[in-house]
N, C-alpha and C positions, 0 to 999 in steps of 0.2 A: 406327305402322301397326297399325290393330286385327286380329283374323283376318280379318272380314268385306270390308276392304280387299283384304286377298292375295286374294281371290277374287274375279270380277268379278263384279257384279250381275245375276241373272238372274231368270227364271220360269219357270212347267212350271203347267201348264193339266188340268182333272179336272172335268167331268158328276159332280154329284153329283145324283141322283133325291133327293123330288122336287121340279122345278123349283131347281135352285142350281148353278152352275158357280164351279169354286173356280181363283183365280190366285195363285201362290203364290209370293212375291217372296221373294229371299236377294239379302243385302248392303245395302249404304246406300244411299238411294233420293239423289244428291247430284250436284251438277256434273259428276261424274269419270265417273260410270256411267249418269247417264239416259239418254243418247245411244244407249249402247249395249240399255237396258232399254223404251226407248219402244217401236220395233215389237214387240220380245214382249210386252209387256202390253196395248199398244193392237189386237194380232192376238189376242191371248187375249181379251180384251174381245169384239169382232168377233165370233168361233165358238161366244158363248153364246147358244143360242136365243130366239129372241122371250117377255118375258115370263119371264124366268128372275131369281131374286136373285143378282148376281153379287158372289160372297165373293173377296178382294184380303186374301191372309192376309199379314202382317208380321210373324208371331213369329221370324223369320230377320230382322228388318229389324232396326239399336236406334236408326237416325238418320236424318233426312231434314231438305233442305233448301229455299228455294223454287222450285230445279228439280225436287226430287222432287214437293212439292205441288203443282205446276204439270201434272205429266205424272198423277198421281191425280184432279185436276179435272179432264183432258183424255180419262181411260180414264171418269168420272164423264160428262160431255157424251155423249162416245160409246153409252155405255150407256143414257144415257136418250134418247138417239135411234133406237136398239131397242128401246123400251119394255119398259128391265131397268131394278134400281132394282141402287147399290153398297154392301155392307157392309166396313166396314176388321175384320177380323181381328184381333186380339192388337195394336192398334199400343203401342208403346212411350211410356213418361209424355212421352218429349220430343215424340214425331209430336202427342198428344193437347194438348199446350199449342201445338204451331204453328199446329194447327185454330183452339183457342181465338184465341188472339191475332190470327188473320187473320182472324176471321171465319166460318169454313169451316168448323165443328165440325159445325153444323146440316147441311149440306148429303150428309155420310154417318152412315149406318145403323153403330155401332159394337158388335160381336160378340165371343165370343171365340175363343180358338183353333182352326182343325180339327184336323184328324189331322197324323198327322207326315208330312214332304215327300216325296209320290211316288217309288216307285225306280225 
């Protein structure tokens, strides 16, 4: 069990001026915890205002599987039905080959880190 296991998978939400709100995910994005991580990310999604880049930071993430990238396509949908477009943050070499390999890499804006995770 990795540290990232012991702890369950969450997020914490941050307005960043101007025009970007940041969603800030810790743990695996994977079977055991999307369940638990979809309404926080897909409410955090939701409270970005119209027209904002919404940044979905992963440098707390190092794995994800296709329920993770399932619920990123879905926080992705969501956002561009509020006319936001999605940047991935810091993802990990493995997130950025499951893009690749599905397909999916084109479909997010890839960035790097923001700041370190809200207290």
């Amino acid at each position: 069990m990795t540290p990232d296991k012991e702890r369950p998978a969450r997020s914490e939400t941050e307005s960043r001026p101007p025009h970007s709100y940041v969603v800030w995910v810790r743990g695996d994005l994977d079977m055991d915890s999307v369940a638990e991580l979809r309404p926080q990310l897909l409410d955090g999604v939701a409270l970005a205002p119209r027209g904002t880049e919404i940044v979905i930071d992963l440098q707390n993430s190092s794995f994800c599987d296709s329920t993770g990238l399932n619920l990123l396509l879905a926080a992705r949908e969501s956002a561009l039905a509020n006319g936001n477009h999605v940047t991935l943050a810091a993802p990990s070499h493995q997130m950025i080959r499951l893009l690749e390999l599905t397909g999916s890499a084109d479909l997010f804006g890839l960035g790097p880190a923001e700041a370190e995770w809200p207290r």
